[in-house]
Backbone as CSV, one residue per row, in Angstrom:
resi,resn,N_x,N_y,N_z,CA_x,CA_y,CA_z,C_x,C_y,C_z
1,UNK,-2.668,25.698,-11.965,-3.423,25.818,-10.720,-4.658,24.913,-10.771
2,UNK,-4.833,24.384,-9.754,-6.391,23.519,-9.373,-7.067,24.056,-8.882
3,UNK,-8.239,24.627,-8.737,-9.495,24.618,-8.111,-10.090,23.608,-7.717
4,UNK,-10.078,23.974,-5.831,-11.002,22.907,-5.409,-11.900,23.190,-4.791
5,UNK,-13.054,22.389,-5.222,-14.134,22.571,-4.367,-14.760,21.993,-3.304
6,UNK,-14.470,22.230,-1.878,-14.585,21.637,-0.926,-15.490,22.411,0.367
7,UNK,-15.595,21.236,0.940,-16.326,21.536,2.629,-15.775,20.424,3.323
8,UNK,-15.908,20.927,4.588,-14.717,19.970,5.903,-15.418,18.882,5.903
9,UNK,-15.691,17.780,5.524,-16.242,16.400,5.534,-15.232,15.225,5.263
10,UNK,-15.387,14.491,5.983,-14.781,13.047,4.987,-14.692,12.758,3.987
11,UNK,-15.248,13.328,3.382,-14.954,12.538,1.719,-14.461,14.187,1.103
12,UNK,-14.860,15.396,1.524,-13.678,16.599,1.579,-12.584,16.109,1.667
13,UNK,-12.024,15.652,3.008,-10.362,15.213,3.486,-10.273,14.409,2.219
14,UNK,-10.485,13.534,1.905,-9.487,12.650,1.098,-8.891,13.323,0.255
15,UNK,-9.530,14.189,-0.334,-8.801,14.974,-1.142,-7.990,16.402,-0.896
16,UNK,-8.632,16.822,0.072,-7.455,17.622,0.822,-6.481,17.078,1.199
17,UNK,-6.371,15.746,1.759,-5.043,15.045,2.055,-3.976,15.193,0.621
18,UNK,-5.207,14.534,-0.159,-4.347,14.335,-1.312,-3.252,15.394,-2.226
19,UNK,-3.884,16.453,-2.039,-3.289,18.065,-2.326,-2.184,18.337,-1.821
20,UNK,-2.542,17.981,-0.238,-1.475,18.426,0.596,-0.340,17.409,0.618
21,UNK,-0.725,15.723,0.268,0.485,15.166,0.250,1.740,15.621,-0.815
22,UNK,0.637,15.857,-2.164,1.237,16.215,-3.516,2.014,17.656,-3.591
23,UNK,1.829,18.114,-2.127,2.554,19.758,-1.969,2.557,20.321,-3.362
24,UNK,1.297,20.369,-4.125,1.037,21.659,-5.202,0.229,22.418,-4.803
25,UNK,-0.058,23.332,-5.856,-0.836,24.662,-5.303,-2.108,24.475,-5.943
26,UNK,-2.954,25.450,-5.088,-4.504,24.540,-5.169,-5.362,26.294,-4.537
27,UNK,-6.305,26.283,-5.485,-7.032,27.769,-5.375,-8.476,26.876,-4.260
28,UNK,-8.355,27.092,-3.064,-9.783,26.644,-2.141,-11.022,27.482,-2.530
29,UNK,-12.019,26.386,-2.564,-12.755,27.542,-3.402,-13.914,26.756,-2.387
30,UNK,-14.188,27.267,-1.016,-14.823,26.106,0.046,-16.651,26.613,-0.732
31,UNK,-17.270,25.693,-0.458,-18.635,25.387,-0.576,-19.674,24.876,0.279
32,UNK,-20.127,25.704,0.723,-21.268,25.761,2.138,-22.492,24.829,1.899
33,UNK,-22.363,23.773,1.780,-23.390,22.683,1.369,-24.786,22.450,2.379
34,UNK,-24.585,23.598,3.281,-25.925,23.858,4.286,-26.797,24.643,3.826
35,UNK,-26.309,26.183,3.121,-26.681,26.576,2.176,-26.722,26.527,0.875
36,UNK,-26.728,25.215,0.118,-27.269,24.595,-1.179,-26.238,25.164,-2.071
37,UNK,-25.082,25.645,-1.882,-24.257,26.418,-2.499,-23.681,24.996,-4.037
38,UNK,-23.584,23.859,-3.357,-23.665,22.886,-4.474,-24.807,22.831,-5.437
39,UNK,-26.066,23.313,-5.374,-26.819,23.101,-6.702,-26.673,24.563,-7.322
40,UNK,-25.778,25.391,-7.218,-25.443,26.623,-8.300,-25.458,26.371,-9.313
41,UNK,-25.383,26.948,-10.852,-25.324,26.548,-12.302,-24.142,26.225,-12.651
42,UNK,-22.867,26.885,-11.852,-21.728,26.880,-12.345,-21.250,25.670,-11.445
43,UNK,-21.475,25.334,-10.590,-20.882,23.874,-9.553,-21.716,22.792,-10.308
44,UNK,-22.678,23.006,-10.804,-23.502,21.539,-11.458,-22.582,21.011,-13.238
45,UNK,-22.543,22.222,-13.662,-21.136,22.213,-14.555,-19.907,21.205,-14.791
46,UNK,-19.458,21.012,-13.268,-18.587,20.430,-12.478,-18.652,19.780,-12.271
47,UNK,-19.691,19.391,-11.395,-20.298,18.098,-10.290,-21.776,17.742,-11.166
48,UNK,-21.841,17.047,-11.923,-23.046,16.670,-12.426,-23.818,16.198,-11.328
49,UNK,-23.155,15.535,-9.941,-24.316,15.021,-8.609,-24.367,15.891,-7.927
50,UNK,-24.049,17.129,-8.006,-23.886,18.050,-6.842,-23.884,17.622,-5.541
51,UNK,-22.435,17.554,-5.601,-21.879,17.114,-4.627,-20.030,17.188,-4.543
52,UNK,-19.511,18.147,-3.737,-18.178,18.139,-3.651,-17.795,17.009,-2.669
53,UNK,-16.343,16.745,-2.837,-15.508,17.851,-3.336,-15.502,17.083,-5.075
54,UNK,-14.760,18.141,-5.344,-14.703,18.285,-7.587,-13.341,19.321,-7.407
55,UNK,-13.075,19.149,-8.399,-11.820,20.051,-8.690,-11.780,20.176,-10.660
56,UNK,-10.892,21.674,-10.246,-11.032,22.058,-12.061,-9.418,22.211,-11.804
57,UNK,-8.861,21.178,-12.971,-7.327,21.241,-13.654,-7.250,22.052,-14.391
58,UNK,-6.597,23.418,-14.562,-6.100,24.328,-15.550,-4.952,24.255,-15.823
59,UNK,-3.922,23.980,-15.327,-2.637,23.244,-16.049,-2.818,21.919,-16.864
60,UNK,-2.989,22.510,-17.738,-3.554,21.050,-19.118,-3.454,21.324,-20.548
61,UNK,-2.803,20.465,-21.517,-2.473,21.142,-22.506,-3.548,21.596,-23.312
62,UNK,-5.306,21.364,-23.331,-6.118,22.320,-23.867,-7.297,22.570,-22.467
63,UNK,-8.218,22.084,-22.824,-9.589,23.580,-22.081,-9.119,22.630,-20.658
64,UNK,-9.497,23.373,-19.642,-9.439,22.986,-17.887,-10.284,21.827,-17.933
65,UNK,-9.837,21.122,-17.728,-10.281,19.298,-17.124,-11.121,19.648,-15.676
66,UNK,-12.498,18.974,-15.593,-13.050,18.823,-14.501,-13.022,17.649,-14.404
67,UNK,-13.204,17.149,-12.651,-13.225,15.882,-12.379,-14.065,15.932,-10.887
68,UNK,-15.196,15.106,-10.641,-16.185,14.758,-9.697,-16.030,13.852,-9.344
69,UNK,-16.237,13.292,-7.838,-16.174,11.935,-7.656,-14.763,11.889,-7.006
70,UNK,-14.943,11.669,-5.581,-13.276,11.642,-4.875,-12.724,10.585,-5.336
71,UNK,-13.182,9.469,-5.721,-12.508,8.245,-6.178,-11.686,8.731,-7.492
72,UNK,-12.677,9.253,-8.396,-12.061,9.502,-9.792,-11.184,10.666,-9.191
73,UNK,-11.225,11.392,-8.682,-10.102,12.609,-8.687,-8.791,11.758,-8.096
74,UNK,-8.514,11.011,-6.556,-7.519,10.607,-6.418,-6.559,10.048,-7.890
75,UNK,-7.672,9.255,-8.208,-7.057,8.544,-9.363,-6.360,9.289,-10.629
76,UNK,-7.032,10.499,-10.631,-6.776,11.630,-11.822,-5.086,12.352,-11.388
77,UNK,-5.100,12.752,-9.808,-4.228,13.275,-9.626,-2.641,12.257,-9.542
78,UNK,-3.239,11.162,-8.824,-2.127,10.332,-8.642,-1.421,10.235,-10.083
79,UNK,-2.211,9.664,-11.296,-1.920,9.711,-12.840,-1.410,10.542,-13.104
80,UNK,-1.412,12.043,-12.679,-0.931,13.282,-13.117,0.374,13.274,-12.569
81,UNK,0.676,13.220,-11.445,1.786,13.941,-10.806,2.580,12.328,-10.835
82,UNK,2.214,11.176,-10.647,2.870,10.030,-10.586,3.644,9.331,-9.420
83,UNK,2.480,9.874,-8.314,2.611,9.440,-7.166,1.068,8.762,-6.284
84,UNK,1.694,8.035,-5.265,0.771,7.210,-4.259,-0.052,6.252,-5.238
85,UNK,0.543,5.796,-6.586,-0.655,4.685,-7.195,0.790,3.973,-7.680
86,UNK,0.863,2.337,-7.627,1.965,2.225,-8.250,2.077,1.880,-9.216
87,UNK,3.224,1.304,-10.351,3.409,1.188,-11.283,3.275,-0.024,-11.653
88,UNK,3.310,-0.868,-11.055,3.357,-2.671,-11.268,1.797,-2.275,-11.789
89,UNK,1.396,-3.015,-12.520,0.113,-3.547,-12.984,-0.395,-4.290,-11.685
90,UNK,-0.019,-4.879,-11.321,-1.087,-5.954,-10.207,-1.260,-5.675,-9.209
91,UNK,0.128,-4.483,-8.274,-0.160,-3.806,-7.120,-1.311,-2.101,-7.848
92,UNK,-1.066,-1.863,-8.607,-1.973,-0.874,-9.211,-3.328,-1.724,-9.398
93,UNK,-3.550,-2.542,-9.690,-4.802,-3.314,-9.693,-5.475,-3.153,-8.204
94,UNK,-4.625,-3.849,-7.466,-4.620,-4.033,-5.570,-5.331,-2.843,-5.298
95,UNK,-4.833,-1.559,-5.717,-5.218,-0.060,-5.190,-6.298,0.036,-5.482
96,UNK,-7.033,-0.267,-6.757,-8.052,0.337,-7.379,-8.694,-0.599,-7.048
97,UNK,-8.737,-1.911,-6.390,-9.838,-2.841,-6.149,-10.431,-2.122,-4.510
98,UNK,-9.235,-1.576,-4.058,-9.840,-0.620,-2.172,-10.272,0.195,-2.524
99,UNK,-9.982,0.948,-3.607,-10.274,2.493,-3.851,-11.865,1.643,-3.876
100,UNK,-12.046,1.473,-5.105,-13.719,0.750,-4.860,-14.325,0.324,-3.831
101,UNK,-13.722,-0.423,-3.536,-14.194,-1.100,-2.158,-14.659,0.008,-1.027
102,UNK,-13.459,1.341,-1.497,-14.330,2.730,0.154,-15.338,2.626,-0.869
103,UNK,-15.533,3.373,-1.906,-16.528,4.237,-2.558,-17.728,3.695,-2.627
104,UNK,-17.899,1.833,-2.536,-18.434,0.919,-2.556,-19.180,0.573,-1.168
105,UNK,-18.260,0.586,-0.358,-19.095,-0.269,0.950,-18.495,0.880,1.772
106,UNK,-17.189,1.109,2.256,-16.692,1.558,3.794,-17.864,2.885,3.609
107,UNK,-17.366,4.024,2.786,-17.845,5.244,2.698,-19.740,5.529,2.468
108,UNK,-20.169,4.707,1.991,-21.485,4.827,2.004,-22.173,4.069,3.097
109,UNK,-21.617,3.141,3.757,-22.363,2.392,5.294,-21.822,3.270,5.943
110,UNK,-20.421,4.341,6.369,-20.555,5.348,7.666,-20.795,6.094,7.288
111,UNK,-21.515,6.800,5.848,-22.172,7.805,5.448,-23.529,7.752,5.856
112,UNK,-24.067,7.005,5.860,-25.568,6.404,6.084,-25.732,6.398,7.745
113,UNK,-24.327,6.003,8.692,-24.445,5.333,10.099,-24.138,7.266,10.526
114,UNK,-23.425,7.899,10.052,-23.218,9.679,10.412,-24.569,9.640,10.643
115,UNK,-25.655,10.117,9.351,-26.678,10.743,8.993,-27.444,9.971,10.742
116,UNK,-27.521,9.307,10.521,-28.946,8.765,11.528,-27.997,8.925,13.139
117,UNK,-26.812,9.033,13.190,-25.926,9.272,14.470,-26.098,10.962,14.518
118,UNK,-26.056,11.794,14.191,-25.740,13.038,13.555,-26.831,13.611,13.571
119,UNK,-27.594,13.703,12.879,-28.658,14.177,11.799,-30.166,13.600,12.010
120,UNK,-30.222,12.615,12.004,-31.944,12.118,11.809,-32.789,12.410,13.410
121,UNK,-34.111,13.153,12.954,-35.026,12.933,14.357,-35.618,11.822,14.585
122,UNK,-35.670,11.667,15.886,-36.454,10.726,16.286,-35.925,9.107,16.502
123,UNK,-36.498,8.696,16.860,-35.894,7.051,16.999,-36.021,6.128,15.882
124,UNK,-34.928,5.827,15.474,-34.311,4.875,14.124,-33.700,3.661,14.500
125,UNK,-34.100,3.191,15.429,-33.282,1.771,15.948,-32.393,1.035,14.987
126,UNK,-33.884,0.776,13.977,-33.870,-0.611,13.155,-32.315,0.063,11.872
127,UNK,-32.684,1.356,11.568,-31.355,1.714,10.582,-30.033,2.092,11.548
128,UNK,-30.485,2.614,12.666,-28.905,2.547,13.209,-28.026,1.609,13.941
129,UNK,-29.144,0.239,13.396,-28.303,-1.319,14.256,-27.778,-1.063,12.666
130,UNK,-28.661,-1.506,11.531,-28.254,-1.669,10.461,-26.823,-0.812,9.896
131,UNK,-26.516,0.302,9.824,-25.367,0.552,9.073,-23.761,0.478,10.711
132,UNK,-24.491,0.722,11.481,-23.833,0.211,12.681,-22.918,-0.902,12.471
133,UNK,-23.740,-2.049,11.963,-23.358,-3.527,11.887,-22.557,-3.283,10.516
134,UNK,-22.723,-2.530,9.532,-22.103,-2.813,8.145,-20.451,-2.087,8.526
135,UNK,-20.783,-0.576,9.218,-19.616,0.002,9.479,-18.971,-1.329,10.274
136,UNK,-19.283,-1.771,11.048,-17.962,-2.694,12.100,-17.461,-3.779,11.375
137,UNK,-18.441,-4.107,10.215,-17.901,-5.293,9.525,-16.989,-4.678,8.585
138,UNK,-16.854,-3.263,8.133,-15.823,-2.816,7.359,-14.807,-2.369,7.683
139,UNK,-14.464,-2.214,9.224,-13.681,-2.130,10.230,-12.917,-3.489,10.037
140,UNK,-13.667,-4.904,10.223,-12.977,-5.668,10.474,-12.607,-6.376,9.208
141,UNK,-12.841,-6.153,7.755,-12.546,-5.988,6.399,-11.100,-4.918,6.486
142,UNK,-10.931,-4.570,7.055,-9.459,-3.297,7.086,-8.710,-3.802,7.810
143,UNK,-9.030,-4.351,9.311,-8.105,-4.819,10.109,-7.085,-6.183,9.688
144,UNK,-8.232,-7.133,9.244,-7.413,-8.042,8.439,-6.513,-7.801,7.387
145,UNK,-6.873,-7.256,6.862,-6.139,-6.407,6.109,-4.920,-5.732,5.901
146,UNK,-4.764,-5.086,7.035,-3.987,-4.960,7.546,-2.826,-5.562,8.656
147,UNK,-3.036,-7.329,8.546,-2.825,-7.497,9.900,-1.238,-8.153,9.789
148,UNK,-0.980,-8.162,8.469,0.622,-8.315,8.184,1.116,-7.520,6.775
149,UNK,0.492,-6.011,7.324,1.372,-5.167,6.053,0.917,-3.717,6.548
150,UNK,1.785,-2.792,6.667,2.246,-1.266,7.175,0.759,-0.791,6.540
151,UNK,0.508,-1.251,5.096,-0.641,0.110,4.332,-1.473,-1.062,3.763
152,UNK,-2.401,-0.295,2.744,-3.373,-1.666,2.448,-3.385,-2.146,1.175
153,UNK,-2.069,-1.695,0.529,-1.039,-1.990,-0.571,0.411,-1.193,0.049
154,UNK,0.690,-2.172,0.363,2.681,-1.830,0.633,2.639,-0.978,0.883
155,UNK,3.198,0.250,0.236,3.713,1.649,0.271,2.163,2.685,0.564
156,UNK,2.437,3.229,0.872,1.062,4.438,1.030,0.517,4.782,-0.137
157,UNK,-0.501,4.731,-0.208,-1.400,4.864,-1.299,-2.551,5.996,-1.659
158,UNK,-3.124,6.161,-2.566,-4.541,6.517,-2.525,-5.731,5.523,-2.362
159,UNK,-5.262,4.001,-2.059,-6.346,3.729,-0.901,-6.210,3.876,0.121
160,UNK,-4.958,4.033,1.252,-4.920,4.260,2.390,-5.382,5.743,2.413
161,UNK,-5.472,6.704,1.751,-6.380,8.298,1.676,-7.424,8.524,1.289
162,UNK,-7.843,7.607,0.696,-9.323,7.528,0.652,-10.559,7.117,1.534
163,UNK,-9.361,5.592,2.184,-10.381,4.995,3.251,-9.688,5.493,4.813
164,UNK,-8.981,6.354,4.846,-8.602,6.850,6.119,-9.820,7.873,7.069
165,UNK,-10.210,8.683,6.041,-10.963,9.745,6.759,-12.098,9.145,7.357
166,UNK,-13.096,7.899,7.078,-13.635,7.445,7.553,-13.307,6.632,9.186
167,UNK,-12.303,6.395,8.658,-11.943,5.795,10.296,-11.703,6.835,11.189
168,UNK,-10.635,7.613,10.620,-10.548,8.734,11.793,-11.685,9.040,13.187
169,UNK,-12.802,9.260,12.139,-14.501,9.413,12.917,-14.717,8.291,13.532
170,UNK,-14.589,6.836,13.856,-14.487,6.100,14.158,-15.444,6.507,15.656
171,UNK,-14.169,6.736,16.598,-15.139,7.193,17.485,-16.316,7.509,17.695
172,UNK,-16.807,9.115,17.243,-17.919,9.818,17.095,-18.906,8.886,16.363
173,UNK,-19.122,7.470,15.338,-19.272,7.108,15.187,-20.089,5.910,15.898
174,UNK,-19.795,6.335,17.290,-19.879,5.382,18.295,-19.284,4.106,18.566
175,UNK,-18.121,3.817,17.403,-17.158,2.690,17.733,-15.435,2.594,17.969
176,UNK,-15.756,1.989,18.854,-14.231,2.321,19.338,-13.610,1.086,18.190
177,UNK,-11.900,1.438,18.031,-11.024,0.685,17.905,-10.353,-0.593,18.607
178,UNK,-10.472,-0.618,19.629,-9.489,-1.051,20.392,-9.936,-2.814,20.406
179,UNK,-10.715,-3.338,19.683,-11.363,-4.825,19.241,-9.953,-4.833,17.338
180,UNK,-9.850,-3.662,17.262,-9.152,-3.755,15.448,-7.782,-3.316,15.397
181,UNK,-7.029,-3.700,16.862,-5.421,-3.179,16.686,-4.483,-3.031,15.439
182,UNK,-4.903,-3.640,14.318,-4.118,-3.175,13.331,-4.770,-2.019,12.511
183,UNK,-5.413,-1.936,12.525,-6.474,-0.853,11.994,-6.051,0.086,12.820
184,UNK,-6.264,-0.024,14.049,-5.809,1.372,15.008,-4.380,1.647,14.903
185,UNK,-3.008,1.023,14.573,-2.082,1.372,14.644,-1.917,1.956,13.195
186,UNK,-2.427,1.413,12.372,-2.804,2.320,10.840,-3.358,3.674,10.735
187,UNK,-4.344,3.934,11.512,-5.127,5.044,11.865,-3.915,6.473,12.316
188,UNK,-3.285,5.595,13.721,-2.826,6.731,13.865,-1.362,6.616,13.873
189,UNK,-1.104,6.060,12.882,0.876,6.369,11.817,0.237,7.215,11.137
190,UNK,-1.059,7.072,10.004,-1.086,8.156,9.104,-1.731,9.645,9.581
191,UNK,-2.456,9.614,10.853,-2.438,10.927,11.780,-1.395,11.261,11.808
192,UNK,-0.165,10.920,11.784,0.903,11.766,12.265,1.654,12.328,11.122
193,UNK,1.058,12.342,9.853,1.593,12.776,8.886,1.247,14.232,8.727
194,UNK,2.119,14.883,8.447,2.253,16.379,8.046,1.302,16.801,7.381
195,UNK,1.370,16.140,6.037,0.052,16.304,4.837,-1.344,15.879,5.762
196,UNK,-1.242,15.405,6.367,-3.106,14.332,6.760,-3.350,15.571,7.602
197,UNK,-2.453,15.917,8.572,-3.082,16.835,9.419,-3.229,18.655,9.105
198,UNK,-2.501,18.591,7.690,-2.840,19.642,7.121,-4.320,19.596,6.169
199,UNK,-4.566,18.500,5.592,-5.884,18.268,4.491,-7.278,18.584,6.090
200,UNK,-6.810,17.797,7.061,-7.817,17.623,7.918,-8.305,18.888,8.453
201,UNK,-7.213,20.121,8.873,-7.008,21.108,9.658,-8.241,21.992,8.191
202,UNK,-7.719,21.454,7.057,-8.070,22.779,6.167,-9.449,22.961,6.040
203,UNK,-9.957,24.468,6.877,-11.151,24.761,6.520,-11.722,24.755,8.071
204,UNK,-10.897,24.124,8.823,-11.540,23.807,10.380,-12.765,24.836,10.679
205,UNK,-12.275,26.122,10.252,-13.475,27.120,10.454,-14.393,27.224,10.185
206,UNK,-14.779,26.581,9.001,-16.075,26.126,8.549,-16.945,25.071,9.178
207,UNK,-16.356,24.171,10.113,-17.170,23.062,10.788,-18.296,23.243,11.731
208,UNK,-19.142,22.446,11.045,-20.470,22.964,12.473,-20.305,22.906,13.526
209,UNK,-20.643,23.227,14.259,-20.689,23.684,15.732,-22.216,23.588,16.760
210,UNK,-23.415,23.277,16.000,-24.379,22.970,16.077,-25.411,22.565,14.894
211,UNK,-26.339,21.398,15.406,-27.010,21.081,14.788,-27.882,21.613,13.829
212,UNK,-28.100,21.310,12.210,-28.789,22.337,11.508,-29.621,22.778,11.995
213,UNK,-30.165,23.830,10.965,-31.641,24.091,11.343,-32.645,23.287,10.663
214,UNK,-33.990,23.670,10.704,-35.104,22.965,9.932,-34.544,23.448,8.262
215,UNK,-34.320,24.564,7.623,-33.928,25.434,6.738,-32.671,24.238,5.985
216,UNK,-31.981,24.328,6.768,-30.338,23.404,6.119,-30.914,21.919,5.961
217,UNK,-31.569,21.352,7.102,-31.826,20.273,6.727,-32.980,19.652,5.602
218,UNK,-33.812,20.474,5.567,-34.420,20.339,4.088,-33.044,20.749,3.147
219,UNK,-32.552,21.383,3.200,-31.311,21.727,1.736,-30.217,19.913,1.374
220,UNK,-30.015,19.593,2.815,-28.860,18.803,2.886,-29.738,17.435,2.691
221,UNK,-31.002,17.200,3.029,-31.942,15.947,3.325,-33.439,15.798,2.512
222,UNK,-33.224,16.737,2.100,-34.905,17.175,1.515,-34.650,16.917,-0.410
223,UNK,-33.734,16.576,-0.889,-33.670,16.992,-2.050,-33.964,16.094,-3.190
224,UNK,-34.968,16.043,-4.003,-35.611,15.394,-5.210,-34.494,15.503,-6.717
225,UNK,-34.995,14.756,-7.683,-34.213,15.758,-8.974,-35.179,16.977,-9.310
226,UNK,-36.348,17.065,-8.986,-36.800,18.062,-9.330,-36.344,19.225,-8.434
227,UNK,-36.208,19.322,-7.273,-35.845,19.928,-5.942,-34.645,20.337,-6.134
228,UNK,-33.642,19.566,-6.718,-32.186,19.718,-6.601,-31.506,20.672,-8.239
229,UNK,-32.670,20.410,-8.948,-32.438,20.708,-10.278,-33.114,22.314,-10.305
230,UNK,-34.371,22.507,-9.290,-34.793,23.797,-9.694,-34.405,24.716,-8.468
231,UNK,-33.267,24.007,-7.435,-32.763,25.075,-6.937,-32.355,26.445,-6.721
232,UNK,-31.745,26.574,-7.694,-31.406,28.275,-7.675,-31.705,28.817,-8.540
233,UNK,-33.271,28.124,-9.106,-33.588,29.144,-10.160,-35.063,30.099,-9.794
């Protein structure tokens, strides 16, 4: 059994996708990251950044394997079960150069373009031209990309599940598709997958529904190493 530790976010999905593509069984163990439930003693254990999602492997031939970091977990699970990474050395190279590339640029410029779309008071012009402009240029880094091949290595991958959940938001994001037709016809072939719309669905109940409070947003925005370290003590 796996333990995972998750909340409904984008970088949550990738690895809920990933679960659900791999149809194994998986103990949800969701984590309310509004209420600081990530700097606990026993999640820091886990997640040395406190920060899900993390998952604990107990099917292992000695003590339960933890693994942090959605990049490193795809990679952990794909290795395990021996699927969505391939076997050639050079298309396995291909994977792990995108896998970087989200964890690298896509996922931290619409992580940054959320927060100030989402989240930040007040008027931010100057940062929300800025990750604005980085998200569309990583849009059009995918589209090419895509613009004579089904996935972004051949066969479906754990880079096409890693860098999917970000686009999805696309929209809400404030950018449309319809300038990145191969990107958009990528987007939504892998919407229509069984697994994607089960990783996505999982937890739906947990999704905000309104903007934090002052309380959450010091928890989610406010946090130092000293702050984050003397949390719950």
């Amino acid at each position: 059994m796996i333990d995972f530790y998750y909340w409904p976010t984008p970088n949550g999905w990738k690895v809920s996708i990933m679960l659900e593509e791999l149809g194994i069984d998986y103990k949800l163990i969701p984590l309310n990251i509004s209420k600081g439930e990530q700097f606990s003693d026993d999640f820091l254990k886990i997640s040395p950044n406190n920060r899900m999602p993390a998952i604990v492997d107990h099917e292992t031939e000695g003590a339960p394997v933890t693994v942090f970091e959605s990049g490193a977990i795809l990679i952990y699970l794909a290795e395990k079960f021996g699927r969505f990474m391939p076997t050639d050395a050079l298309k396995k190279k291909e994977v792990l150069e995108w896998l970087f590339w989200q964890v690298g640029n896509q996922g931290p410029m619409a992580g940054q373009l959320s927060h100030f779309v989402n989240y930040a008071e007040g008027e931010h012009a100057y940062s929300l031209e800025r990750y604005a402009k980085e998200y569309h240029r990583c849009l059009g880094v995918m589209d090419r990309r895509l613009q004579s091949r089904d996935y972004i290595v051949d066969d479906y991958s754990i880079a096409d599940i890693i860098c999917w959940p970000w686009v999805l938001i696309a929209k809400p994001l404030g950018q449309s598709l319809e300038e990145f037709p191969h990107l958009s016809r990528w987007r939504n072939e892998i919407k229509q997958r069984p697994a994607v719309q089960r990783g996505v669905d999982l937890g739906k109940e947990f999704r905000r529904s309104a903007p934090p409070s002052e309380e959450e947003r010091k928890i989610l925005f406010g946090q130092t190493a000293r702050t984050s370290s003397e949390f719950n003590k």
